[in-house]
C-alpha positions as CSV (number, residue, x, y, z in Angstrom):
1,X,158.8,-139.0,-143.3
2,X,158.3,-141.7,-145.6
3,X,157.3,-140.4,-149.5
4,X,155.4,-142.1,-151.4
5,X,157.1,-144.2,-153.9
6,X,154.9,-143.4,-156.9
7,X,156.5,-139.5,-156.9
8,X,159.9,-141.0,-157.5
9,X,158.4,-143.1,-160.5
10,X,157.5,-140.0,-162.0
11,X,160.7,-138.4,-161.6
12,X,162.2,-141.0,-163.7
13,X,160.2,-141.2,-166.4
14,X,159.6,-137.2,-166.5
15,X,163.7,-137.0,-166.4
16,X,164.0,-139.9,-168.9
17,X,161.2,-138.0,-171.5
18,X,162.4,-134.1,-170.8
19,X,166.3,-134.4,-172.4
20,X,165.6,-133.0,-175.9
21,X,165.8,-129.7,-174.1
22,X,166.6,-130.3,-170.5
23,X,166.9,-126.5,-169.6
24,X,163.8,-125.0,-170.9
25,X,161.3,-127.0,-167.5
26,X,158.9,-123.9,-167.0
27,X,159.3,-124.9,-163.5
28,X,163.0,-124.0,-163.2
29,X,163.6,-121.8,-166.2
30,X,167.3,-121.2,-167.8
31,X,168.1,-118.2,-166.2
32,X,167.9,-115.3,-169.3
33,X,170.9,-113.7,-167.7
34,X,174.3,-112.9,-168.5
35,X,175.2,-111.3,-164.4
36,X,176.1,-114.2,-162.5
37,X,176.5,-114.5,-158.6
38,X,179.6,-113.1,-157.2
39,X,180.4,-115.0,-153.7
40,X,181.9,-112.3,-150.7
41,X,184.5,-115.0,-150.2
42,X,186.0,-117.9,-151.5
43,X,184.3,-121.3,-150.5
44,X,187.1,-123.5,-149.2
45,X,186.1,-124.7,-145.6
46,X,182.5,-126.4,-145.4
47,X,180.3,-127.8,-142.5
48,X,177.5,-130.1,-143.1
49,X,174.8,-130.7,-140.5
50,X,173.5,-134.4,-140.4
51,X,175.2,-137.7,-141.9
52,X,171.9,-139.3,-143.8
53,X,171.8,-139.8,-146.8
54,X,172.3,-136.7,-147.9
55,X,174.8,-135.3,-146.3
56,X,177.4,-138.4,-146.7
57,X,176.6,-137.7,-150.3
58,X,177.6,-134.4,-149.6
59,X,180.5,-135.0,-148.0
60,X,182.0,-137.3,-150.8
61,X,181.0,-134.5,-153.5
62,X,182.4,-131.8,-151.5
63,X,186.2,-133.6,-150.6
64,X,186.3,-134.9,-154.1
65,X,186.1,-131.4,-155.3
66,X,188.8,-130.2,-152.8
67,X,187.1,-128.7,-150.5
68,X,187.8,-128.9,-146.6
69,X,184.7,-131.1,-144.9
70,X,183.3,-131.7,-141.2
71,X,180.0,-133.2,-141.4
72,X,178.3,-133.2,-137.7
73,X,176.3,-135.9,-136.4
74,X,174.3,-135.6,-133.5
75,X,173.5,-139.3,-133.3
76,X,176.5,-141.7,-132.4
77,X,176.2,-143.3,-135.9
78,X,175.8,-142.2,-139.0
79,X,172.7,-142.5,-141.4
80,X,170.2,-140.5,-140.5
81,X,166.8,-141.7,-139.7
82,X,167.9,-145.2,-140.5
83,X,169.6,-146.0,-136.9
84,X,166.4,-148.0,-135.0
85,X,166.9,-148.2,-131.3
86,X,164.8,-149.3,-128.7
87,X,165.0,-145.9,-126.9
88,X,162.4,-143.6,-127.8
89,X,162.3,-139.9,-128.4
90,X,160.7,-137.6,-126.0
91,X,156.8,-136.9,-125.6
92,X,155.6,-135.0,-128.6
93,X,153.6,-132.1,-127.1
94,X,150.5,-130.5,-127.4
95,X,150.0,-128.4,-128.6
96,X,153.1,-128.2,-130.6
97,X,156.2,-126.6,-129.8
98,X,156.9,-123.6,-131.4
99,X,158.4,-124.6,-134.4
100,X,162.0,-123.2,-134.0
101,X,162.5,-125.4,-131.1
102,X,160.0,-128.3,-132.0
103,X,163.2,-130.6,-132.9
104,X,165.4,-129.9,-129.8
105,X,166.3,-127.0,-127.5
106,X,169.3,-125.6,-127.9
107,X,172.1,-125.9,-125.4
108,X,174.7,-122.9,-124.9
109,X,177.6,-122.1,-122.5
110,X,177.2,-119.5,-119.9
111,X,177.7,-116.3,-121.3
112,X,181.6,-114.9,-120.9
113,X,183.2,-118.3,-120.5
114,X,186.2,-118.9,-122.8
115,X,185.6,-121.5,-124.8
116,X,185.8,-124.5,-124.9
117,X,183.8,-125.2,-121.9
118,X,183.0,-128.1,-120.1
119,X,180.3,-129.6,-117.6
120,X,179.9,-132.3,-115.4
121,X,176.6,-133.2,-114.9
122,X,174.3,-136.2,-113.7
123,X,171.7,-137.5,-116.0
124,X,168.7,-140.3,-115.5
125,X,169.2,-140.6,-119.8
126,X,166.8,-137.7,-120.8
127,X,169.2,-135.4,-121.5
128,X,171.1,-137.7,-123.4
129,X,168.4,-138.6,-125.5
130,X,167.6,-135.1,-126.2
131,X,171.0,-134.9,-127.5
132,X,171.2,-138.1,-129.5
133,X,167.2,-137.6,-131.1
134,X,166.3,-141.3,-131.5
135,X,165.3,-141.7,-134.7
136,X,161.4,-142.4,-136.0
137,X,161.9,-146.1,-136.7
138,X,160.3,-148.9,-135.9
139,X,161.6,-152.7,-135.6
140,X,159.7,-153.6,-138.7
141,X,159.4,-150.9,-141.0
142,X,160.2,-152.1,-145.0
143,X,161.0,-149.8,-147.4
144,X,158.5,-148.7,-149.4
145,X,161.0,-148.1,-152.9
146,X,162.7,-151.2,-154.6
147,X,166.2,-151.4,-153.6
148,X,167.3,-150.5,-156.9
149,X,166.6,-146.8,-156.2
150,X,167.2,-147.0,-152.6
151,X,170.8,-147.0,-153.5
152,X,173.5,-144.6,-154.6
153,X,174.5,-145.3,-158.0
154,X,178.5,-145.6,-156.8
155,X,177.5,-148.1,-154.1
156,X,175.6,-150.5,-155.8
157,X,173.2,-153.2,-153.5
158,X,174.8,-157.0,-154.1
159,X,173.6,-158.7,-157.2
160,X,170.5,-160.8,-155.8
161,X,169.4,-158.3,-153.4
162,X,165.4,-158.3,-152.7
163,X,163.8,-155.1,-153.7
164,X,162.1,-154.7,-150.2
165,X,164.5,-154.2,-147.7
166,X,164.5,-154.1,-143.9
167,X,165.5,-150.8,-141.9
168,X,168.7,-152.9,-140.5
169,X,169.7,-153.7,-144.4
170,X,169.6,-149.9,-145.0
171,X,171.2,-149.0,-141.8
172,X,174.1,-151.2,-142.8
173,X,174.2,-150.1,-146.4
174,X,174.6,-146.2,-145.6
175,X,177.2,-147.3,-142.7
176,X,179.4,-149.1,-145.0
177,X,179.1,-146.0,-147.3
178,X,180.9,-144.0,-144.6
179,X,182.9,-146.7,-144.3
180,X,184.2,-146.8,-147.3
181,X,184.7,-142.7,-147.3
182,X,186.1,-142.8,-144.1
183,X,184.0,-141.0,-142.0
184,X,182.0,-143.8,-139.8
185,X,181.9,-143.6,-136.0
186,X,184.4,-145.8,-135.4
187,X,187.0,-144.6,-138.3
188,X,188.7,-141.6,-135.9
189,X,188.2,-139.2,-138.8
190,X,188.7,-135.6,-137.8
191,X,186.7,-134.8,-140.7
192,X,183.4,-136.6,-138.6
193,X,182.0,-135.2,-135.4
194,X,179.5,-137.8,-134.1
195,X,177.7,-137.4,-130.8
196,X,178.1,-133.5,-131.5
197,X,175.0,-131.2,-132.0
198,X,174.8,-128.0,-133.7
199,X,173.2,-125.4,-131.2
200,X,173.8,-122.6,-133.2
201,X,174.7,-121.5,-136.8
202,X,175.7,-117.6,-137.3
203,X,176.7,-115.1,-140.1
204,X,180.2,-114.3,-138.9
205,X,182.3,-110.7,-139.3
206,X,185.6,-110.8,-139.9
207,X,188.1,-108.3,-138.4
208,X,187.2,-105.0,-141.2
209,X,183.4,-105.5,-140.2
210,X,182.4,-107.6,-142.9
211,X,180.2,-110.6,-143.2
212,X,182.9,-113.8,-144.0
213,X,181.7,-116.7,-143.7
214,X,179.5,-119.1,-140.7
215,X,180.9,-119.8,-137.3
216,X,179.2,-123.2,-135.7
217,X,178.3,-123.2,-132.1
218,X,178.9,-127.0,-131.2
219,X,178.4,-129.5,-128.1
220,X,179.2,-133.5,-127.5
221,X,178.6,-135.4,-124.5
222,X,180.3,-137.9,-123.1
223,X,180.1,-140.4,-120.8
224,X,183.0,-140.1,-117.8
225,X,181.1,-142.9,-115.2
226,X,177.7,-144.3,-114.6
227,X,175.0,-141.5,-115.0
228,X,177.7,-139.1,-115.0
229,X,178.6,-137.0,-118.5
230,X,180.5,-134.2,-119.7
231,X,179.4,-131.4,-121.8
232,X,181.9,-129.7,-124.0
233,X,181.3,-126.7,-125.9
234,X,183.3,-124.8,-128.6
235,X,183.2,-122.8,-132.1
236,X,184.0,-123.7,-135.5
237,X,184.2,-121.5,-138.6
238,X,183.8,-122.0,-142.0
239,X,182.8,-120.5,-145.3
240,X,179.6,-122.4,-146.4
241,X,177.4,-124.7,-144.2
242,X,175.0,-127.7,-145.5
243,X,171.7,-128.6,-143.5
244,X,170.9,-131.8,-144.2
245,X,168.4,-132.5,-141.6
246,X,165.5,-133.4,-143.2
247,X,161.9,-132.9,-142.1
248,X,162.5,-133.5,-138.3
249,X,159.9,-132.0,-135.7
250,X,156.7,-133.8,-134.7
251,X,153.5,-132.4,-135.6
252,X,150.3,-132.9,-133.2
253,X,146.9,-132.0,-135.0
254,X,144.8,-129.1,-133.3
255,X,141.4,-131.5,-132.5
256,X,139.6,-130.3,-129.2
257,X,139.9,-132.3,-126.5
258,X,142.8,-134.2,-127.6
259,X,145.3,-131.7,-125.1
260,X,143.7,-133.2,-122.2
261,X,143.7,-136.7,-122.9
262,X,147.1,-136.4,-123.8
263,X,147.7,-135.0,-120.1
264,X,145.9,-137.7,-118.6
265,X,146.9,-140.6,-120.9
266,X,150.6,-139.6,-121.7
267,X,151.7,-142.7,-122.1
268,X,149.1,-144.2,-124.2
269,X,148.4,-141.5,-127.0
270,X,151.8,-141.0,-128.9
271,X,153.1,-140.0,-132.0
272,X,154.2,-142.4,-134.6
273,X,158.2,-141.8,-134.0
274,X,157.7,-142.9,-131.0
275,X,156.0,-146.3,-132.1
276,X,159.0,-149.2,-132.1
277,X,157.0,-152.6,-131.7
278,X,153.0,-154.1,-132.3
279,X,153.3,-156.8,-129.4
280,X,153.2,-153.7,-127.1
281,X,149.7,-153.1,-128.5
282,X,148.5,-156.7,-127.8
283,X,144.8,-157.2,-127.4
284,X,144.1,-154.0,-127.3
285,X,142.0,-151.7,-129.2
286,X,143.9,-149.1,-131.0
287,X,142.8,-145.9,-132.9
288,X,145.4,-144.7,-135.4
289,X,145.2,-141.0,-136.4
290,X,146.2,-140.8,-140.5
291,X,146.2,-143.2,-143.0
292,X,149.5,-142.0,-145.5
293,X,152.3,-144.2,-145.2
294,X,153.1,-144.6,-141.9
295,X,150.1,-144.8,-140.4
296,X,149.0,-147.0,-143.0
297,X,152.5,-149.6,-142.6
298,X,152.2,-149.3,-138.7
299,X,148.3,-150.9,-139.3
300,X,149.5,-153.7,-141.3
301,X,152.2,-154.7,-138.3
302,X,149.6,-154.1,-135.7
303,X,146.8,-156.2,-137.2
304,X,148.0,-159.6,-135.9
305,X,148.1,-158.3,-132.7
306,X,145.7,-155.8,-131.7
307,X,141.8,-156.7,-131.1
308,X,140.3,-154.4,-132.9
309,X,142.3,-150.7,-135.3
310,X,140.0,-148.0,-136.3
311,X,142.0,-145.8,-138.7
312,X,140.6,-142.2,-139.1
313,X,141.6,-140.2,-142.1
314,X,140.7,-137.2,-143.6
315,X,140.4,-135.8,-147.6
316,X,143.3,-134.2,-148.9
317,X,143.2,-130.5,-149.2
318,X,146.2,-129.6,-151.0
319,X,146.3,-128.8,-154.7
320,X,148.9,-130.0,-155.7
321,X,150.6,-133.2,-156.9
322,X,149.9,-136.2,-154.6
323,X,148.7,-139.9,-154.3
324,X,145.4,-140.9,-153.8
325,X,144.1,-142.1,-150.2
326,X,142.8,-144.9,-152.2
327,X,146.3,-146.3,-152.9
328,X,147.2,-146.8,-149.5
329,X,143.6,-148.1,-148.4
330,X,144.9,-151.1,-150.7
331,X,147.7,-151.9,-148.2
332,X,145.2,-151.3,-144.9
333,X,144.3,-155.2,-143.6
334,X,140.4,-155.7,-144.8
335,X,139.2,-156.2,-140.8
336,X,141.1,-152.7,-139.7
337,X,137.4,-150.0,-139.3
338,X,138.6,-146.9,-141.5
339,X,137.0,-144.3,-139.9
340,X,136.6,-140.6,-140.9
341,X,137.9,-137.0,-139.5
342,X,137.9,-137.0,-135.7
343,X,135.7,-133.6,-134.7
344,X,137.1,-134.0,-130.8
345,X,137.9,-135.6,-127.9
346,X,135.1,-135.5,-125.5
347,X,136.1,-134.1,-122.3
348,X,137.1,-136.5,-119.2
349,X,135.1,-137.2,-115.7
350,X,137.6,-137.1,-113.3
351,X,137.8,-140.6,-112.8
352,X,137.7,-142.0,-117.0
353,X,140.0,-144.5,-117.6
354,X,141.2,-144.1,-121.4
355,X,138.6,-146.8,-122.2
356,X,135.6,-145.2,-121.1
357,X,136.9,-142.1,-123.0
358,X,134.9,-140.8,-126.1
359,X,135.9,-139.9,-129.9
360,X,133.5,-137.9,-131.8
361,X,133.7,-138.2,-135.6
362,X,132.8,-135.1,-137.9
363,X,129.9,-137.5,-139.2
364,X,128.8,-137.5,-135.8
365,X,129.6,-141.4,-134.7
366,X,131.0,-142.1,-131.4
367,X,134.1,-144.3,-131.2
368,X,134.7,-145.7,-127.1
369,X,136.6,-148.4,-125.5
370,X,139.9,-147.8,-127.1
371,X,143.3,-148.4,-125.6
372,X,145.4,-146.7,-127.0
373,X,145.8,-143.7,-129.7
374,X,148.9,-143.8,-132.3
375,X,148.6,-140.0,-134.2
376,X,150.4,-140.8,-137.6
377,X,150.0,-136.6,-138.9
378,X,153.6,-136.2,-140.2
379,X,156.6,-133.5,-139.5
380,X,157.2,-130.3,-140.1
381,X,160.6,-128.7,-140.5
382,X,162.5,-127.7,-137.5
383,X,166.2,-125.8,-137.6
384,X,166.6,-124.9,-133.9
385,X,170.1,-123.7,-134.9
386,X,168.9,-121.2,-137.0
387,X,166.6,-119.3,-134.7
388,X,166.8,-115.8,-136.1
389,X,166.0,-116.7,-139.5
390,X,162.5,-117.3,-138.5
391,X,159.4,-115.1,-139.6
392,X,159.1,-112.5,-136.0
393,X,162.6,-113.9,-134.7
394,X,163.2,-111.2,-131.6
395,X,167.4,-112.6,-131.1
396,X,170.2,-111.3,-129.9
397,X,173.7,-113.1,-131.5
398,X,176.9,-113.4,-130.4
399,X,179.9,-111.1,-130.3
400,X,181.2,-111.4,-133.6
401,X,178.2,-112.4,-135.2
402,X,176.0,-110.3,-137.7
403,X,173.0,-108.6,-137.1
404,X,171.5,-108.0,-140.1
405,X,169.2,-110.9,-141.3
406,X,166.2,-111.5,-143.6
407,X,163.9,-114.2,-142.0
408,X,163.0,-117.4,-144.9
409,X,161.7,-119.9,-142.1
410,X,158.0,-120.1,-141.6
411,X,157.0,-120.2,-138.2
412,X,154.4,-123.5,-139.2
413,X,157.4,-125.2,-140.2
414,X,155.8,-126.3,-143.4
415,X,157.9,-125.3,-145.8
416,X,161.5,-123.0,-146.4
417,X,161.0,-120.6,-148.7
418,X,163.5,-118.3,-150.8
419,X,165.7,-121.4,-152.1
420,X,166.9,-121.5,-155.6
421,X,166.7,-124.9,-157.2
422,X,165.1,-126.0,-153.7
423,X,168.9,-126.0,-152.2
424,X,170.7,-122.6,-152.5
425,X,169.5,-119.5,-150.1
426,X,168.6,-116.8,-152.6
427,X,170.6,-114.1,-150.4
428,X,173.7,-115.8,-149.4
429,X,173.8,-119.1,-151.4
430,X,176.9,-120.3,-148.7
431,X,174.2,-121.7,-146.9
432,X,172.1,-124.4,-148.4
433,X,169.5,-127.1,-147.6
434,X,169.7,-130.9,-149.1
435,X,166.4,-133.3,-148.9
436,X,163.8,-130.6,-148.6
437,X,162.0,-131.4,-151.9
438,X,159.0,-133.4,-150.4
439,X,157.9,-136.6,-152.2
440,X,161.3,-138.0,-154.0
441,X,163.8,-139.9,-152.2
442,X,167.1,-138.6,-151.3
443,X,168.9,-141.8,-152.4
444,X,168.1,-140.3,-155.9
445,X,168.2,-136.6,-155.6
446,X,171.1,-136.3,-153.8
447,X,173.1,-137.3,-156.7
448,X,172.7,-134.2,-158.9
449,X,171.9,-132.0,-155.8
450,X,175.4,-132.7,-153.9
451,X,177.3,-132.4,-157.4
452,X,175.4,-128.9,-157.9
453,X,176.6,-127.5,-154.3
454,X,180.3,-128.9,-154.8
455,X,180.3,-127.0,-158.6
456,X,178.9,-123.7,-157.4
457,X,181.2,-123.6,-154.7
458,X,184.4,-124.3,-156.6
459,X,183.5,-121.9,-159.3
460,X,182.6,-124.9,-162.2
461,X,178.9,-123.8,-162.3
462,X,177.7,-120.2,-161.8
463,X,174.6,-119.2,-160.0
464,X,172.6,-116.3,-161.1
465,X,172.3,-113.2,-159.6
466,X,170.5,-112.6,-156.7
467,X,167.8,-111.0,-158.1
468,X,167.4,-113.1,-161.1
469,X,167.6,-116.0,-158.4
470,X,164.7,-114.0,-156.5
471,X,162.8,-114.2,-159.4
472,X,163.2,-117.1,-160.6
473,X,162.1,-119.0,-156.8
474,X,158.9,-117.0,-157.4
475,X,157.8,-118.4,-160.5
476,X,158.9,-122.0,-159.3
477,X,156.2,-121.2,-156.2
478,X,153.4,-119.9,-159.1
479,X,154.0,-123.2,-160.2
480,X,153.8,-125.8,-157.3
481,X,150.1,-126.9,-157.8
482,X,151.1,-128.2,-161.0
483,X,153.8,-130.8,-162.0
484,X,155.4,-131.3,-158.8
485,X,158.8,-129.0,-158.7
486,X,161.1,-131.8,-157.2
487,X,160.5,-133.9,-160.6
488,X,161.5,-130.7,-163.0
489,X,164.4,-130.4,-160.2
490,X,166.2,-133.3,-161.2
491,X,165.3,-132.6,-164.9
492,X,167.0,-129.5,-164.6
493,X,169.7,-130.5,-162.6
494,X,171.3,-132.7,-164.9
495,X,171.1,-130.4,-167.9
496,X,172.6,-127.6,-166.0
497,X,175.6,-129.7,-164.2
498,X,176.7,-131.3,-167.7
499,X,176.4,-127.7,-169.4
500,X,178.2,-126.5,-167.1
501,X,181.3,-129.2,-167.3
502,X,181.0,-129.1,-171.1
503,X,181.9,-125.2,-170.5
504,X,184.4,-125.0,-167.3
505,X,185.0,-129.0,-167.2
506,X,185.0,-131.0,-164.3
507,X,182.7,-133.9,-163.5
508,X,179.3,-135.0,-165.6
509,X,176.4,-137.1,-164.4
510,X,174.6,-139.4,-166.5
511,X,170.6,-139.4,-166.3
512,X,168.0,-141.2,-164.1
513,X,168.7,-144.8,-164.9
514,X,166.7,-146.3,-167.4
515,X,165.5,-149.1,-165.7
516,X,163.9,-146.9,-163.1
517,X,159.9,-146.7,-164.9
518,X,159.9,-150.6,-165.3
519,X,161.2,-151.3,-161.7
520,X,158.9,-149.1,-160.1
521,X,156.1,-150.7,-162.5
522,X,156.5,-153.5,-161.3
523,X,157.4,-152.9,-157.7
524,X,153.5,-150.4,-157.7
525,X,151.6,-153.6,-159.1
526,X,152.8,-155.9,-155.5
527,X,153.0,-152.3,-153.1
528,X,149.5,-151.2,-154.2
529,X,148.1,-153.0,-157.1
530,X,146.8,-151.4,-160.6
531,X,145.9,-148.9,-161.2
532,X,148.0,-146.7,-159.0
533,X,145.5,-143.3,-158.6
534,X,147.6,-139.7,-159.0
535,X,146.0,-136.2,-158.5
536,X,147.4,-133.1,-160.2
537,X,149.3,-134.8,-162.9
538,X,146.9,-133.4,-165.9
539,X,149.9,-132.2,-167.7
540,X,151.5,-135.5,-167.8
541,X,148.7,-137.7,-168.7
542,X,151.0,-138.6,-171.8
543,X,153.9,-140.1,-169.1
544,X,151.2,-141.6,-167.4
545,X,149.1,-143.1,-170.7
546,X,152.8,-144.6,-171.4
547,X,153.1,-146.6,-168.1
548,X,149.4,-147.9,-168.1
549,X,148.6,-145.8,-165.2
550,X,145.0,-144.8,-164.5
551,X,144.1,-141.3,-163.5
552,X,141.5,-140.3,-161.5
553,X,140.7,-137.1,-159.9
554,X,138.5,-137.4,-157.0
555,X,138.9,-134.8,-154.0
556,X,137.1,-136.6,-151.1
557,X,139.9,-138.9,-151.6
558,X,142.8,-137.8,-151.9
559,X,145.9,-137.8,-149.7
560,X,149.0,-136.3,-149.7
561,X,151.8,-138.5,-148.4
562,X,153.6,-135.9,-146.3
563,X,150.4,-135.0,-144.3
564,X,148.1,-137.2,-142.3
């Protein structure tokens, strides 16, 4: 959930040295093409799912251009993952929930009510909290980018601000961004639907039998007396619909053994999102399962606390462009026992207490005693909303509602494929996804990716067609174990927005600030210390040669900071 920072350093610099020619990235070529998308309908009415980051920058993009907006919130607040509460979310469970569902389960009316509908119902707070989805943060947590690019470049942090900031400093800061557009929870904007979930998003047909546009099946609760809400349910319809959900679902590892004790112990093995303070982990001995960000920060807060932290962590087995393990084993506290892969947990006697439990390691050590288990493995994309765009999908839509789809959701929920420029859905670019680029923050990207969905939707940047668009996704996938796509995202991005004004006007964006490779110097020499250790990044040795960064390439340890 948490990328690490080093990827948005790169981005910088690789935008800041890639302008002589800013559309010819062999990762996202110019499109060679003079047949340009033609949209069914006109975009003038857009929904946007989720009110982080990226979708308030979405929203102030999309109503600047003069479009019509309702971003929907789920949460009471907006900002995204950046709303700590004490409440927790729900067990994670394992195995995993099938990964259509893995976020939430969707909530419909009865069939052949008129809508709206409403429901009374009692609750003891579970279904509430299903609802709501309290968010992965603990009391604690830092960021781990300098404040100077965890901002948006309109909203500047005060003068004197410190570059690490707490999650209540960033709460605030994206709260009075809403503010200031008017869409906070407490602003009465028509335009924001807080407290409301998205339980379904469908391909609508109009009254000749042709697909126009998306209709939205919606739901809010609300409280009417103690323990007592109301559900209401109703549709919305509009021509183009953002997801800006992010990367959302649990995901449990598939070790032997661990299903049980997760049965017997449920309330002392748990996923990270779930963990909120370390003086609940006092004196005890805790094993923590990955060693990437989280589970690296969530050691440092435990250390003063717990008696004794083994941290088990595994080599890195992707190809592509990552941070070395090594980077975050700088940040682990020097008396925490890194430990390697776990092989399994051993089976139960039917009277073991979690403490006279047994961990076997791949290497064959034995790991006993320990208290409690915190597994730090990461998330995996969940769109519950969506369910018959999944690979297998058997679904059966609504009255009105197309039939004819072409699945682009993996059922692992690692990745989405066929999306142009990592945003636009190569068959019906009214729908698109913002903050799905793994490894650069969305406090930068969404800049340029916002601006691109409000330009191709108003007609003042034109997509390729579908075909071309087809193609072109393929060869960025051909290319993901090299230079990481997100960087020559943001390259491109900004050549092909301020081409596009120079040619049908409208709004420019300047480049990655300039200051962005000497902040982040500095700010990697206190996070991690020099050298900072990169995998994949052959191509860019130059980039890297001109920062003083060391390379090394070493594949027993390496880590990527999405995975565990």
């Amino acid at each position: 959930m948490r990328p690490i920072v080093v990827f948005v350093l790169l981005a910088g610099v690789a935008a800041a040295v890639s302008f002589e020619n800013p559309l010819s990235t062999p990762w996202f070529p110019e499109a060679e093409t003079n047949e340009y998308y033609q949209f069914d309908w006109p975009v003038q009415t857009v929904a946007i799912i989720g009110a982080g980051p990226s979708g308030l920058v979405a929203f102030r993009e999309l109503t600047e251009a003069g479009l019509h907006v309702r971003i929907f919130e789920r949460d009471s607040v907006p900002g995204g993952n950046w709303h700590y509460t004490e409440e927790v979310p729900l067990d994670a469970p394992v195995p995993n929930a099938p990964t259509p569902i893995a976020n939430f389960v969707p909530s419909l009316p009865p069939a052949c009510v008129d809508l709206p509908y409403s429901e009374e119902f009692q609750d003891d707070g579970k279904i509430c909290r299903d609802h709501r989805g309290p968010k992965p943060m603990w009391e604690s947590l830092t960021t781990n980018s300098p404040s100077p690019l965890q901002q948006f470049p309109q909203w500047p942090w005060p003068a004197g601000t410190p570059w690490e900031l707490s999650q209540y400093q960033v709460r605030n800061y994206l709260r009075s961004y809403a503010s200031y557009h008017n869409i906070n929870s407490n602003d009465e904007n028509p335009a924001a639907a807080y407290s409301t979930r998205v339980e379904r998003v469908e391909k609508r047909i109009n009254q000749a039998g042709q697909e126009q546009g998306w209709r939205l099946w919606l739901r809010t609760l609300e409280p009417t007396q103690s323990n007592t809400y109301r559900a209401t349910w109703w549709t919305e319809d509009f021509d183009a619909v953002v997801v800006a959900t992010g990367r959302n679902a649990p995901l449990m590892p598939s070790i032997p053994g661990l299903e049980e004790w997760v049965w017997r112990f449920p309330d002392l093995l748990r996923h990270s999102r779930q963990y909120r303070r370390p003086e609940t982990y006092s004196n005890q001995t805790v094993l923590i399962i990955g060693a990437a960000t989280s589970g690296t920060e969530i050691s440092r807060g435990l250390n003063q606390h717990a008696r004794k932290i083994y941290q088990s962590f595994r080599p890195h087995n992707n190809n592509g462009t990552h941070s070395a393990l090594e980077n975050e084993f700088r940040r682990i506290p020097k008396n925490t026992s890194l430990v390697g892969e776990i092989e399994r947990f051993l089976p139960l006697s039917d009277e073991s207490s979690i403490q006279s439990g047994h961990v076997e390691l791949k290497n064959g050590t034995i790991l006993s005693g320990i208290d409690s288990v915190i597994l730090a493995t990461g998330y995996r994309y969940s769109f519950p909303f969506l369910p018959q765009y999944y690979d297998g999908a058997a679904y059966e839509p609504h009255a009105g509602s197309t039939r004819t789809v072409a699945p682009f959701l993996p059922l692992d929920g690692s990745h989405i494929r066929d999306l142009y420029l990592d945003q636009f859905y190569v068959r019906d670019p009214t729908l698109a996804f913002l903050g799905v680029s793994s490894g650069t923050s969305s406090f930068l990207s969404a800049e340029y990716t916002a601006l691109a969905l409000a330009k191709v939707w108003t007609d003042t940047a034109m997509l390729p067609d579908t075909e071309t668009m087809q193609a072109l996704y393929d060869k960025t996938v051909e290319k993901r174990s090299k230079v990481p796509r997100y960087l020559a995202r943001i390259v491109y991005l900004i050549g092909w927005l301020n081409k596009a004004a120079a040619k049908y006007g409208g709004k420019q964006v300047d480049g990655v600030p300039k200051y962005t490779t000497e902040v982040l110097r500095y700010w990697l020499i206190g996070h991690f210390g020099e050298p900072v250790q990169i995998k994949g990044l052959e191509q860019d040795e130059g980039v890297l040669a001109s920062l003083g960064l060391a390379q090394r390439y070493d594949d027993d340890l390496l880590f990527h900071a999405d995975n565990w």
